[in-house]
C-alpha positions as a Markdown table, in Angstrom:
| # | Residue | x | y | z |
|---|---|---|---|---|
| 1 | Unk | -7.3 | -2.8 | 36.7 |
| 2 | Unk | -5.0 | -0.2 | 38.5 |
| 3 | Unk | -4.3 | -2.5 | 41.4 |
| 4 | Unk | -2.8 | -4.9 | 38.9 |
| 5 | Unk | -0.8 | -2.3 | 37.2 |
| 6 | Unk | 0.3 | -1.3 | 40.7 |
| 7 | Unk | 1.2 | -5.0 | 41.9 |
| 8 | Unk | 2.7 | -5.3 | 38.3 |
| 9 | Unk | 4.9 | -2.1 | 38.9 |
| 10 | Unk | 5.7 | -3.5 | 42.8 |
| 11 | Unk | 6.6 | -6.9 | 41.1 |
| 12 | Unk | 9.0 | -5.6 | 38.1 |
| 13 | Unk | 10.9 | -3.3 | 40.6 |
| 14 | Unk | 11.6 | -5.8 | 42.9 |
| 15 | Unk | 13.1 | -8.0 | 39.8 |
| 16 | Unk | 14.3 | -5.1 | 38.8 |
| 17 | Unk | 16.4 | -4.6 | 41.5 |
| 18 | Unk | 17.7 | -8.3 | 42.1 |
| 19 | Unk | 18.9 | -8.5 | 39.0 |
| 20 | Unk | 20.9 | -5.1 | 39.4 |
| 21 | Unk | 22.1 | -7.0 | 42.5 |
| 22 | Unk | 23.2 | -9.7 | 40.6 |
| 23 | Unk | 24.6 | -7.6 | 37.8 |
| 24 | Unk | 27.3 | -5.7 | 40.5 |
| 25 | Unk | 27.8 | -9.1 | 41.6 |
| 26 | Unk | 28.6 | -9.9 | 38.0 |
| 27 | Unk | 30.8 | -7.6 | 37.4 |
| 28 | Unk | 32.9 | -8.2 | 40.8 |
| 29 | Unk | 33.4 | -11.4 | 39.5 |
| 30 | Unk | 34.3 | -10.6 | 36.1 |
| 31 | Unk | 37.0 | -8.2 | 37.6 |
| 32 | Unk | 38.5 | -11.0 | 39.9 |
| 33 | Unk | 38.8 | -13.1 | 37.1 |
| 34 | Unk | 40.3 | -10.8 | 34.8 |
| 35 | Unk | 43.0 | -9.8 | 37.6 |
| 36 | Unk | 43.5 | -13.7 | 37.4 |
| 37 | Unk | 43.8 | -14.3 | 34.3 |
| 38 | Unk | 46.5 | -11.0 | 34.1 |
| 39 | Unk | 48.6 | -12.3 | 36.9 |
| 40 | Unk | 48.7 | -15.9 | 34.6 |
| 41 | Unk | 50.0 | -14.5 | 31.9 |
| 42 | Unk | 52.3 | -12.6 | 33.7 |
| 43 | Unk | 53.6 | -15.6 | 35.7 |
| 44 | Unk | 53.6 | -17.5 | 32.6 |
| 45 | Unk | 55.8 | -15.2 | 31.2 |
| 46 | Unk | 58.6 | -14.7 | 33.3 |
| 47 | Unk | 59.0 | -18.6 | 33.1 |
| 48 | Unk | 59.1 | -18.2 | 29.3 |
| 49 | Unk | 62.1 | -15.7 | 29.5 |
């Protein structure tokens, strides 16, 4: 029973871990986008004025 708690605990903190991985990646993307979506808007308005 405590080697399958200890496999268990191996298991969730390598998931663990990927999805932390995944989560900066994420974010990085979300950021990119964001500074994308700014320039846009900015670009959209100087053709307004």
């Amino acid at each position: 029973a405590l080697q399958t708690e200890v496999e268990n605990n191996c298991l969730n903190e390598k998931q663990f871990n990927q999805l932390e991985r995944e989560y900066s990646r994420y974010e990085q993307e979300i950021q990119d986008l964001n500074k994308d979506i700014e320039r846009l808007e900015n670009a959209s308005e100087e053709e307004i004025a």
